[in-house]
C-alpha positions in Angstrom: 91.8 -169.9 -39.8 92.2 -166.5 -40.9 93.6 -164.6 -38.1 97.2 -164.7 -37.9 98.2 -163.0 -41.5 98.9 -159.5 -41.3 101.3 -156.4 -42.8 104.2 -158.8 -43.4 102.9 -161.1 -45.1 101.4 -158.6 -47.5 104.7 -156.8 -48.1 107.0 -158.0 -50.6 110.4 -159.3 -48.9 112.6 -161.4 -50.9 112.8 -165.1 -50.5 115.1 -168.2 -49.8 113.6 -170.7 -50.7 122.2 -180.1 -34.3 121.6 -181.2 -31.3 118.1 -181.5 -29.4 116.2 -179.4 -27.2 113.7 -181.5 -24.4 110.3 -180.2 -23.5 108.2 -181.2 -21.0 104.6 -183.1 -21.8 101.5 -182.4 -20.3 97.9 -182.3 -21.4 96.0 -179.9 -22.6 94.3 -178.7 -19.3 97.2 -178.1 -17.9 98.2 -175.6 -20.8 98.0 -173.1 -17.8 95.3 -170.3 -17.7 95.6 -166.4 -18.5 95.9 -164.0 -15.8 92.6 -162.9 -14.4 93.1 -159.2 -15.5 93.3 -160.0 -19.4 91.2 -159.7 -21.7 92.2 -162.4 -23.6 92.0 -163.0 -27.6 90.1 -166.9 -27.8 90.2 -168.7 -30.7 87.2 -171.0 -31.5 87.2 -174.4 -32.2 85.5 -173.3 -35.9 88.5 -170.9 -36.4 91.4 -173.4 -36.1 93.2 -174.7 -39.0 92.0 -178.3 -38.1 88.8 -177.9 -35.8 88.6 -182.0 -35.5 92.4 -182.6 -34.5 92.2 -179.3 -32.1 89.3 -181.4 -29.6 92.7 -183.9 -28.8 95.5 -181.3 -28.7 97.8 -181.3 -26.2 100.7 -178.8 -24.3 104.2 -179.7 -24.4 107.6 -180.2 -27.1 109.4 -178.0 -29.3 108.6 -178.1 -33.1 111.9 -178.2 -34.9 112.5 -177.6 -38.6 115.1 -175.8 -41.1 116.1 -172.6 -42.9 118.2 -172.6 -45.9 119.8 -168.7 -45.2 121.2 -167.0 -42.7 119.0 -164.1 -41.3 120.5 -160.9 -41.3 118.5 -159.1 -38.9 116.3 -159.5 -35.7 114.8 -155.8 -36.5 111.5 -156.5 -37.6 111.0 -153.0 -38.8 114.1 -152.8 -41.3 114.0 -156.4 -42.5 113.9 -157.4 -46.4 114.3 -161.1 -46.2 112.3 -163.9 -45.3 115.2 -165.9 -42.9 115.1 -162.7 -40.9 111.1 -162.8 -40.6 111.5 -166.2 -39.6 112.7 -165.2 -36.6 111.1 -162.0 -35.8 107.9 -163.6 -36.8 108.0 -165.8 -33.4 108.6 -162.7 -31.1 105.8 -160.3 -32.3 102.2 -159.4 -32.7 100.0 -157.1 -34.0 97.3 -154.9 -33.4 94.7 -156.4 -35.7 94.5 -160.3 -37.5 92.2 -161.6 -40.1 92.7 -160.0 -44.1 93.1 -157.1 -45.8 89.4 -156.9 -47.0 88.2 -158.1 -43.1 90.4 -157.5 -40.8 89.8 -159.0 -37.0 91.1 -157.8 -33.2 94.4 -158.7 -32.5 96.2 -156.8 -29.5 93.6 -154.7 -30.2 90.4 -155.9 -28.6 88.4 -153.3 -30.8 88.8 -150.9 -33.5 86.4 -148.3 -34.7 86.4 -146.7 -38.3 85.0 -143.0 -38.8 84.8 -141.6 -42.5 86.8 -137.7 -42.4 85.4 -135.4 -44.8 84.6 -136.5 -48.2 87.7 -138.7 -49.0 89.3 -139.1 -45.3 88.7 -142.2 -42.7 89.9 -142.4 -39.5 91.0 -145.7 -37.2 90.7 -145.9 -33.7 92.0 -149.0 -31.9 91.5 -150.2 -28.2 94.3 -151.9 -26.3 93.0 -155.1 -25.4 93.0 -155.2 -21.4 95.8 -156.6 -19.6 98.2 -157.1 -22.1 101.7 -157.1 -21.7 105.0 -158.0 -23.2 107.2 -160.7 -23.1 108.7 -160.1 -20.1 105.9 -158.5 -18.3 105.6 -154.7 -19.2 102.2 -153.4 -20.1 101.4 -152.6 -23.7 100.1 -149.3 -24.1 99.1 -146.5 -26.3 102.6 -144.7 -26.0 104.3 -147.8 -27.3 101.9 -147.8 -30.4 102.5 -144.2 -30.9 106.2 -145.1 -30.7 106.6 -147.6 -33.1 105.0 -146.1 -35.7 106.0 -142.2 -35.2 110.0 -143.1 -34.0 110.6 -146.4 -35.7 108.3 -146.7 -39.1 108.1 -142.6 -40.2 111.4 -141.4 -40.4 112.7 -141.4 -43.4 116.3 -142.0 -42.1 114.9 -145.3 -41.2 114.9 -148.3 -44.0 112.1 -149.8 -43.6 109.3 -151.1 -46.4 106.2 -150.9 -44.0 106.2 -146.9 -44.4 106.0 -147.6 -48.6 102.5 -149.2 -47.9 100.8 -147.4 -45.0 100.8 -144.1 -46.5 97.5 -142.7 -47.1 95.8 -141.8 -50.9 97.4 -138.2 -51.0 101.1 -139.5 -50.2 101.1 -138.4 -46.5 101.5 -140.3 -43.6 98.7 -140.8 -41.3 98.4 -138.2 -38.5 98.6 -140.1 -34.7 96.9 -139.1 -32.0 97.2 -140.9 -28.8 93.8 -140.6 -26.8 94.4 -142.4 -23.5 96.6 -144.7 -22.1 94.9 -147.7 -24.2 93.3 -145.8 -27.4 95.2 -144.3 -30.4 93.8 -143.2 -33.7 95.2 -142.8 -36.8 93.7 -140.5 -39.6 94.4 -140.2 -43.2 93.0 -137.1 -45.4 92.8 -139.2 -47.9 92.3 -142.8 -47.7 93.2 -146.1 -49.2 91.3 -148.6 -49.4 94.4 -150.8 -47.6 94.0 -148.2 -44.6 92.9 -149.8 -41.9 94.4 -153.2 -42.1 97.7 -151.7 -43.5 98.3 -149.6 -40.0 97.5 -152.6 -37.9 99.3 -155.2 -39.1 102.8 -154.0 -38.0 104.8 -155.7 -35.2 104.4 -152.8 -32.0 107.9 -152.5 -29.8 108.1 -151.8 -26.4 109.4 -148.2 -26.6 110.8 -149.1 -22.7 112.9 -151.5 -24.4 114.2 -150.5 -27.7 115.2 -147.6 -26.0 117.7 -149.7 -23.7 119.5 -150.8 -26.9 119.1 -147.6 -29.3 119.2 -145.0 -26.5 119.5 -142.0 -29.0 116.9 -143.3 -31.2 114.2 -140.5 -30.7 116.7 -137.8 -31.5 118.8 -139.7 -34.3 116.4 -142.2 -35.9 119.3 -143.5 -38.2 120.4 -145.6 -34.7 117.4 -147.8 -35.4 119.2 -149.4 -38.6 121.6 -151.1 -36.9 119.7 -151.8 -33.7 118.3 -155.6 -33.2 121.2 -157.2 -34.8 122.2 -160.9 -34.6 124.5 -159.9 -32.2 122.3 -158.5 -29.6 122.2 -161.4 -26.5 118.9 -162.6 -26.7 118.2 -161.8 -22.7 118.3 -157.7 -24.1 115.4 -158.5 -26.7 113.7 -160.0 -23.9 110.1 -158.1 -24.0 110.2 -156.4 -27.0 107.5 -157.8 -28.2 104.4 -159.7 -27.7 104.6 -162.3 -29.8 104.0 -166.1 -28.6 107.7 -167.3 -28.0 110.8 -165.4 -26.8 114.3 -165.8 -28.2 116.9 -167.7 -26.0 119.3 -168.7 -28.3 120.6 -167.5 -31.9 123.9 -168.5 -34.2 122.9 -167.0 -37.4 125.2 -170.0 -39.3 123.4 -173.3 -37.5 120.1 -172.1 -34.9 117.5 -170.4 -32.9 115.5 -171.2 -30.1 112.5 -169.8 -28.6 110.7 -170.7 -25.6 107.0 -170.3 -25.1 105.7 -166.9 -23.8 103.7 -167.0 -20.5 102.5 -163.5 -20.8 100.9 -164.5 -24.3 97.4 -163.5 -24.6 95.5 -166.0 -26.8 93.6 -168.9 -25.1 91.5 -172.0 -27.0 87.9 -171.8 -26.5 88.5 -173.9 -23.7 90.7 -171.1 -21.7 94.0 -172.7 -22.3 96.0 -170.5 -22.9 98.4 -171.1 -26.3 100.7 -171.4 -28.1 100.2 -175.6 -26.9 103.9 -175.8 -28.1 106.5 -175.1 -25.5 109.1 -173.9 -27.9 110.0 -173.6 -31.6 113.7 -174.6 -32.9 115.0 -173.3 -36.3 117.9 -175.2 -37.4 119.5 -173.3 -39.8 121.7 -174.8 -43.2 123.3 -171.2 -45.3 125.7 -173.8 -47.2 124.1 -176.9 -48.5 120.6 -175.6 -47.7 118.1 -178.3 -49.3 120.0 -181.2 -49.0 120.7 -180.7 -45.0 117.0 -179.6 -44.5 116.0 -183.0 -46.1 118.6 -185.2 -44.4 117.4 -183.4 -40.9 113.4 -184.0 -41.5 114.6 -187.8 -42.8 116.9 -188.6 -39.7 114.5 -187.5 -37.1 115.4 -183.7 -36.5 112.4 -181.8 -37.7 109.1 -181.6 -38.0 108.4 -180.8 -41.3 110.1 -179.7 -44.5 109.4 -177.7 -47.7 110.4 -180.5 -50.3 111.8 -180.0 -53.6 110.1 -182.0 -56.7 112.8 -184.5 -56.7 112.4 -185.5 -52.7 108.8 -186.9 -53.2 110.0 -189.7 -54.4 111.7 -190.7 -51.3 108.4 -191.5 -49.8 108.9 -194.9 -51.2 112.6 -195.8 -50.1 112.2 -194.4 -47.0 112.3 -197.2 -44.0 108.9 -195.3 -42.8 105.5 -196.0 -43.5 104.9 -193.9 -46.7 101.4 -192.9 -44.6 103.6 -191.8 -42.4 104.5 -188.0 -44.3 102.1 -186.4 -45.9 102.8 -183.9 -48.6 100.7 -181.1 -49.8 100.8 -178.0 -51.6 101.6 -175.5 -49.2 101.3 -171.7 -51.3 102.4 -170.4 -54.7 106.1 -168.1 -54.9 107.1 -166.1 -57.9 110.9 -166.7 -59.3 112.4 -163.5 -60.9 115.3 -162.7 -62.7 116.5 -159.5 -61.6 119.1 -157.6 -63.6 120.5 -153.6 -62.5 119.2 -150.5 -63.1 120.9 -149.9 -66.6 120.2 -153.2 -68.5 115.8 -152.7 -68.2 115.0 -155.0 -71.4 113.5 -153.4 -74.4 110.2 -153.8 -76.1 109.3 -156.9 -75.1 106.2 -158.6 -75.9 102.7 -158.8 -73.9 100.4 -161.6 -74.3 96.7 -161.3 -73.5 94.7 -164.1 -73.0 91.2 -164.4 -71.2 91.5 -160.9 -70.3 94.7 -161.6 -68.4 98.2 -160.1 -69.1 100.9 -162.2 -68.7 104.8 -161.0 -69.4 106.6 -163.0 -72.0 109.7 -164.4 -70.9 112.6 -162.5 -71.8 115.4 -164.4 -70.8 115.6 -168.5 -71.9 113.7 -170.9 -73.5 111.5 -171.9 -70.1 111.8 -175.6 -71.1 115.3 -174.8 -69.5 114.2 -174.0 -66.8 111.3 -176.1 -66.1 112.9 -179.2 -66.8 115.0 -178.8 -63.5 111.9 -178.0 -62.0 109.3 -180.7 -62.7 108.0 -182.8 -59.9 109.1 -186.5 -60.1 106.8 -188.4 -58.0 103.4 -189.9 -57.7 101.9 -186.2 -57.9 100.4 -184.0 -60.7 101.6 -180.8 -59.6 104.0 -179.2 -61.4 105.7 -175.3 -61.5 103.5 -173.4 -64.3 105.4 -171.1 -66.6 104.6 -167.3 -66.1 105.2 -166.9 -69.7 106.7 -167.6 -72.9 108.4 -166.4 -75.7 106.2 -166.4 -79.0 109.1 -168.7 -80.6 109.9 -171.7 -77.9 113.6 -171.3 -79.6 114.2 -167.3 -79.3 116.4 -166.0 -76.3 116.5 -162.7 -75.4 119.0 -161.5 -73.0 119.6 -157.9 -71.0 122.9 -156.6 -70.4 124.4 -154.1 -67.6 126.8 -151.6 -68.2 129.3 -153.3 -66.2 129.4 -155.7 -69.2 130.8 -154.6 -72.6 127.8 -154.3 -74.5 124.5 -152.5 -73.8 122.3 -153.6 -75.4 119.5 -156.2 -76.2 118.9 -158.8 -78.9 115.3 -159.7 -80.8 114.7 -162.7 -82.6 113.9 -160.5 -85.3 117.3 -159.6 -85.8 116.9 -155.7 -85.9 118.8 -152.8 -84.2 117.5 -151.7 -80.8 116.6 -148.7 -79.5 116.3 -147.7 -75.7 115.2 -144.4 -74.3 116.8 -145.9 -70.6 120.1 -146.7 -72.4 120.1 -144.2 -75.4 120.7 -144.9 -79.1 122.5 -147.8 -79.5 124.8 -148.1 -82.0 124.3 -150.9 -84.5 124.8 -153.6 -81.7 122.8 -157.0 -83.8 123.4 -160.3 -81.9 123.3 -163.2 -84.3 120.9 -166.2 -83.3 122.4 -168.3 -85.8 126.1 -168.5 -85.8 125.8 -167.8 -81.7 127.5 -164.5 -82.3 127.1 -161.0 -82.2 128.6 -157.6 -83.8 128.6 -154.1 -83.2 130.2 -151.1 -82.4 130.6 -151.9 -78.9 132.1 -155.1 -79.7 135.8 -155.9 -80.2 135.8 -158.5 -83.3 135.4 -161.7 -81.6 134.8 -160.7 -78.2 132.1 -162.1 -75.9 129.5 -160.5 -73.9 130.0 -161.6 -70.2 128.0 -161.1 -66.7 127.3 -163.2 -63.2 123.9 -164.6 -63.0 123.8 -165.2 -58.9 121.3 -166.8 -56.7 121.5 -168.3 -53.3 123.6 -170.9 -52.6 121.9 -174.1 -50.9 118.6 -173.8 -52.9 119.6 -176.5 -55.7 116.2 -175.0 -57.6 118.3 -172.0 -58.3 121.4 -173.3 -59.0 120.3 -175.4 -61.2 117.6 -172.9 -62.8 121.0 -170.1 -63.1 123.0 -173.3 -64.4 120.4 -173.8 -67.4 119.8 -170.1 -68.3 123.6 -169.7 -68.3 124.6 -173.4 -70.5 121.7 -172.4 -72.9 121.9 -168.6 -73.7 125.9 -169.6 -73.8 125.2 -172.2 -76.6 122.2 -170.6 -78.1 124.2 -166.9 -78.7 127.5 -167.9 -77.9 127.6 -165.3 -74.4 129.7 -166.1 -71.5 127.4 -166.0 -68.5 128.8 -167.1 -65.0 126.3 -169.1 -62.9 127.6 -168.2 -59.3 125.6 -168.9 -56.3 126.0 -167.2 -53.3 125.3 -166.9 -49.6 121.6 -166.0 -49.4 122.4 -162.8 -46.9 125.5 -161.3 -48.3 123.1 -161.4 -52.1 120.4 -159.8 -50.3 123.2 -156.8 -49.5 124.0 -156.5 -53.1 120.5 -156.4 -53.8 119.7 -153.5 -52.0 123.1 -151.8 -52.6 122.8 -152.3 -56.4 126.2 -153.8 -56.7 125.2 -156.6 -59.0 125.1 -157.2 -62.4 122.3 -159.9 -62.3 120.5 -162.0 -60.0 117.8 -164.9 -59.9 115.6 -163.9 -56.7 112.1 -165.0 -55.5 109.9 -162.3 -53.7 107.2 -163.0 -51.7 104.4 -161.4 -50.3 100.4 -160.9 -50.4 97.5 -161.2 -52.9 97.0 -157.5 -53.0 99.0 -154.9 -55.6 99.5 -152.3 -52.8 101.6 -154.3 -51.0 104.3 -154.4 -54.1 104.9 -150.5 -52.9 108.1 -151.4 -51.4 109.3 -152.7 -54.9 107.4 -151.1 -58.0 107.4 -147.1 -56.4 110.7 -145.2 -56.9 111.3 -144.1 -53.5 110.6 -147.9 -52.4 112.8 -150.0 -50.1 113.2 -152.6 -52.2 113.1 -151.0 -55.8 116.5 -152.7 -55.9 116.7 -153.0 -59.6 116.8 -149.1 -59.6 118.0 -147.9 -56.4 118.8 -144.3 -57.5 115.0 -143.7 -59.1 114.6 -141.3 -56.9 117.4 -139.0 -57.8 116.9 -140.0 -62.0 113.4 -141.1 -61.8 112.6 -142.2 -65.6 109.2 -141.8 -67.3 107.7 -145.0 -66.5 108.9 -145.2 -62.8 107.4 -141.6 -62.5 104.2 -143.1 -64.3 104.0 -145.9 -61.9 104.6 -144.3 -59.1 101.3 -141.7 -59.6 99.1 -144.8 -60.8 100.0 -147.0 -57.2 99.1 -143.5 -55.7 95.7 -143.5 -57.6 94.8 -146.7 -57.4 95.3 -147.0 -53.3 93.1 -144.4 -53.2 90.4 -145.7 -55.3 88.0 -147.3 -52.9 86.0 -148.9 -55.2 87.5 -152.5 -56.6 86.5 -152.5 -60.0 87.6 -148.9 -60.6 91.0 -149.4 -58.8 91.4 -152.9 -61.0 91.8 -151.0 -64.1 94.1 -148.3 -62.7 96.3 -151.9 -61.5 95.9 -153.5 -65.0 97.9 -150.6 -66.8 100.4 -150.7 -63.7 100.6 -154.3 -64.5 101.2 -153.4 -68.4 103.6 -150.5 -68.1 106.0 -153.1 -65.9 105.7 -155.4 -68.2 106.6 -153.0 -71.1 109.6 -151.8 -69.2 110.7 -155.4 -67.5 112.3 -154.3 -64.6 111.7 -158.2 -63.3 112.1 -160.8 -66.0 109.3 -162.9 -64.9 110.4 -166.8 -65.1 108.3 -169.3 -63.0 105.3 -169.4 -60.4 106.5 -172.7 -58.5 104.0 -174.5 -56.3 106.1 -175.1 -53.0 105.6 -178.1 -51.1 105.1 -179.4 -47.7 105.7 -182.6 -45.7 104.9 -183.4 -42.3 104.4 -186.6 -39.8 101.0 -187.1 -40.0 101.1 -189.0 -36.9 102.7 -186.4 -35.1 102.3 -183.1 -36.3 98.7 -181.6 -35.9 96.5 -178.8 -36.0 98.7 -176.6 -38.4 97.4 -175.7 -41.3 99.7 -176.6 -43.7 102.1 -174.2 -42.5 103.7 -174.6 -39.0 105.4 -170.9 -39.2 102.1 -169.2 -39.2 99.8 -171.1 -36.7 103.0 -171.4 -34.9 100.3 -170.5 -31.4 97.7 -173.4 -32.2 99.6 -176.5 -34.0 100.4 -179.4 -31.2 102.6 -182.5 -31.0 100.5 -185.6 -30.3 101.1 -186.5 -26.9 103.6 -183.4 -26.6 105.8 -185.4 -28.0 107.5 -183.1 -31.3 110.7 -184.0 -32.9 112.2 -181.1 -31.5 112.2 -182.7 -28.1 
C-alpha cells in the first residue's frame, strides 16, 4: 500500500532505536459507516498491505507495543525526534498520500498541477467534502493557509518542514486561498519535490491551536513551546484529523489513543477505519530494549522491533515458534556525530561500481559489528557503510572542548585543517598508543564523552567498543556515556556536546536531508552556528541542494547529488558507521493486515476476532 507515507517520513528526524486497556469486539460490518455528507477516501482491497487477510478483518481491540525514549513534544510542526512522531503520527493527516514521484489524494480529494512561466508550477488542492477534525470542526481552506503561513513560514518558528518545501529559487511558495475548500500554492521556480513536499505536512485546526497559543499570529515564537507533554489531552482534542485521538500521556511509561469517529477513510466495503479501536504505546526511557522484549514476551504488546540477539528466543520461548514471525522491517543509518570544531580531515573515498561510499573514520568496524551480528536462524546481518583501507587503522576527531585539536592518519604525518587552522606538529603514535605534540602536556591523554541513548543496548554497546578499542589501539581516554534519549536530543540541537552516536531517519530522496546538510537547517546540529560562520563547503552545499531541487530532470539532478554526496564525505561532518537492517516480530495468529509496520497502516491492520494484546 502506498498511501500513507508522506513529508515526515521523508524528513530526516533523529532516531531511538503497565496495565491494560479493554476494547470492545465486533465484526467488521459493524465498523460503523461515514456520515452521508463525506466524501470519503476508500481504500481498495488491491491497495492494502495484505489484500487476502483484509476479506476477514474485523473492528475492535487496541494494538499495544513499546518505545524505547521519551517524546519530547506533541507539536508535530517543531518535532526532531522519532518518539515524538510516534505520537503525533496517530493524531494527524495530510493533504495528499502515496510517494514523492506519485503522489495520491489524501484530505485532499483532488489536486491540479499548472506549469508558471518557464521554470514555475503551481498546486491547487480541493478539500475533500465533509471532512472534519477530531472533534467535529470542518477542515477548510483557512486552516491550510494557517498551518503553513502561521506555523511552518516563520522563521522564529523551529521547524524542519520549511528546510524542504522551499521552492528552486530559495523562496517560499506564495498561498493563495481560493474558496472555502481550494488553496494553491505557487513556486517561481520549482522543485521537482514541489508538489508532494507541500502536501505531505500535518494541517492544524487554526480554531484550536489558537485556544492554546492565543498570540501565535502576532508572536510566532509562542508556537515553540505550544503542544507540550503537558498540555491535557482533552485541549488537543481536534487538532487534527488523524485516525485516533489522544486520551492519555505520561511521557516516562504511556499513551493512549482512541479511535476517531469523524475519520474519513472507509474499506472498499464502506466501513469506515481505522478497524482498531485504539492504539497504546507503552513507553521504557531506562532499560529500553530489554522492557520492550520482556512486554511483547509476557503478553503486553503486539509486536516488537527485535534486536539480533532476541531471535534466538523463538526457540525457548513456551510458544509455538510459528507463533511470531520475524521479518525485515526497513534499513536505518548509525552515525557518529562529533561538534562543529572537530570536522575530520582528508579522509578517504572509495568508489566502487560507480557508488561512493565514506570510509570509516572512527574504529575498526569489526568493533562494532561484532555487537551487531544477528545470532539466530537468519542470514541477515548489519552491512558496514565503509571501511578503512587498513582493517587495523583508527582514526579519531577531536573537539575543542578536549585538549588536542587535531586528527591522526595511519600514515603518521602532520595534519592540516582549514576548519581548525594550522596545527602545530600534533602526530598520534599508532604503535606505542601514544601521541605528542605541542598541544600535548608530556604524558597527557586526549579525553572526550562518546554518548548515545540509554536503553538501546545496540548503542551502548556499539559506544562501549569504539571507546575500549580507540583506548587500547592509541592509548585515548574516551568515556562511553549513555544518556536519556530526549535530554541527548537537546544537546544535539543546542551543540553542547562533544560527541555523540545518533541514528537519523528519514526518506529515499536527498532533498529531504535539507534539514541536516544546508546551513540554515534545523537539524545541521553538528554546526549549529553555520549560518553566522558559514565555511566553504557548507556554503558549497548549500547552493548544490538549491540546484539540484530545482533540476527537474533525474539524471541531471543525480550528478549535481553525487558531488553533494562527495563534498560530505570529504569534509565528514557524519562519520558514517553502519546501515542496520531493523527487525520485526509479530503474532502471526493475531496481528493482521499490517504491512510489516503497525505505526504506518496504523488505519487498516486488525486483531483477529478484535481480540489485540492491548485489550
Amino acid at each position: 500500500m502506498c498511501k500513507r507515507y508522506a513529508l515526515k517520513v521523508f524528513v530526516s528526524v533523529l532516531l531511538v532505536g503497565i496495565g491494560i486497556m479493554t476494547g470492545s469486539v465486533v465484526l467488521a460490518a459493524e465498523c460503523g459507516k461515514v456520515a452521508a455528507d463525506l466524501n470519503p477516501f476508500v481504500i481498495k482491497n488491491a491497495d492494502m498491505p495484505s489484500p487476502d487477510d483484509v476479506k476477514n478483518a474485523t473492528c475492535g481491540g487496541t494494538i499495544a507495543t513499546t518505545i524505547i525514549a521519551r517524546p519530547r513534544t506533541l507539536n508535530p510542526v517543531t518535532l526532531t525526534d522519532v518518539p515524538s512522531l510516534n505520537m503525533t503520527d496517530r493524531m494527524h493527516e495530510f493533504l495528499l498520500h502515496g510517494s514523492v514521484d506519485e503522489p495520491t489524494p489524501g484530505m485532499a480529494e483532488a489536486f491540479e498541477v499548472k506549469a508558471v512561466g518557464d521554470k514555475g508550477q503551481s498546486v491547487t488542492f480541493t478539500i475533500r467534502k465533509g471532512l472534519k477534525f477530531a472533534n467535529g470542526d470542518p477542515v477548510t481552506a483557512e486552516d491550510v493557509r494557517f498551518t503553513y503561513e502561521n506555523l511552518i513560514y516563520p522563521k522564529d518558528i523551529a521547524t524542519s518542514t520549511r528546510d524542504v518545501i522551499a521552492c528552486g529559487d530559495g523562496k517560499l511558495p506564495a498561498i493563495k486561498v481560493d474558496s472555502v475548500n481550494k488553496i494553491t500554492f505557487t513556486c517561481s521556480v520549482t522543485t521537482r519535490t514541489f508538489v508532494a513536499f507541500i502536501g505531505g505536512n500535518e494541517i492544524l485546526n487554526k480554531k484550536k491551536v489558537l485556544q492554546l497559543a492565543p498570540n501565535v499570529e502576532k508572536t510566532p515564537k509562542d508556537f515553540n513551546t505550544a503542544l507540550g507533554l503537558t498540555t491535557p489531552p482533552a485541549q488537543l482534542e481536534g487538532i487534527g484529523a488523524g485516525p485516533f485521538i489522544l486520551t492519555k500521556i505520561d511521557p516516562a511509561s504511556v499513551a493512549e489513543f482512541k479511535r476517531n469517529p469523524n475519520f474519513w477513510e472507509v474499506d472498499e466495503k464502506g466501513n469506515k477505519l481505522p478497524y482498531i479501536d485504539g492504539y497504546r504505546i507503552l513507553i521504557a526511557p531506562t532499560q529500553g530494549q530489554e522492557t520492550a522484549l520482556a512486554q511483547f514476551r509476557n503478553g503486553q504488546t503486539d509486536w516488537l522491533a527485535p534486536r539480533p540477539e532476541d531471535i534466538a528466543l523463538r526457540g525457548r520461548d513456551k510458544v509455538r515458534a510459528n507463533d511470531f514471525h520475524l521479518k525485515i522491517e526497513t534499513e536505518v543509518s548509525v552515525r557518529i556525530q562529533f561538534t562543529k570544531d572537530n570536522a575530520p580531515i582528508g579522509p578517504e573515498i572509495a568508489v566502487k561500481n560507480n557508488r561512493v561510499k565514506f570510509v570509516d573514520m572512527t574504529v575498526r568496524p569489526k568493533a562494532v559489528i561484532e555487537k551487531m551480528e544477528f545470532r539466530g536462524d537468519t542470514d541477515s546481518s548489519p552491512e558496514i557503510v565503509s571501511a578503512p583501507a587498513n582493517a587495523n587503522d583508527v582514526r579519531i576527531v577531536f573537539s575543542k572542548k578536549t585538549k588536542v585539536t587535531a586528527l591522526y592518519t595511519h600514515n603518521s604525518r602532520v595534519v592540516k585543517s582549514e576548519a581548525l587552522g594550522e596545527v602545530d606538529n600534533i602526530v598520534f603514535d599508532i604503535a606505542k598508543g601514544s601521541q605528542r605534540g605541542a598541544n600535548c602536556t608530556p604524558g597527557g591523554r586526549v579525553e572526550f564523552t562518546l554518548n548515545t541513548n540509554v536503553g538501546n543496548t545496540l548503542r551502548e554497546e556499539m559506544i562501549k567498543a569504539i571507546a575500549e578499542d580507540a583506548n587500547k589501539k592509541l592509548g585515548l581516554n574516551i568515556k562511553a556515556e549513555p544518556k536519556d534519549f530526549a535530554a541527548l536530543v537537546d544537546q544535539l540541537i543546542a551543540g553542547d556536546y562533544e560527541a555523540i552516536l545518533i541514528g537519523l531517519t528519514g526518506g529515499i530522496v536527498p532533498e529531504g536531508g535539507a534539514n541536516v546538510y544546508t546551513c540554515n537547517g534545523n537539524l545541521h546540529f553538528y554546526n549549529v552556528d553555520c549560518p553566522k560562520r558559514p565555511t566553504e563547503i557548507a556554503s558549497r552545499v548549500d547552493e548544490l541542494y538549491r540546484r539540484a531541487s530545482a533540476t527537474l530532470k533525474t539524471d541531471e539532478a543525480r550528478k549535481i547529488w553525487d558531488e553533494v554526496q562527495l563534498l560530505i564525505g570529504e569534509d565528514q561532518p557524519l562519520i558514517q558507521l553502519v546501515v542496520a537492517n531493523a527487525l520485526f516480530a509479530y503474532r502471526i495468529d493475531m496481528l493482521k493486515n499490517h504491512g510489516r509496520n503497525p505505526f504506518a497502516t496504523q488505519d487498516t491492520l486488525y486483531c483477529v476476532n478484535g481480540k489485540c494484546r492491548g485489550g
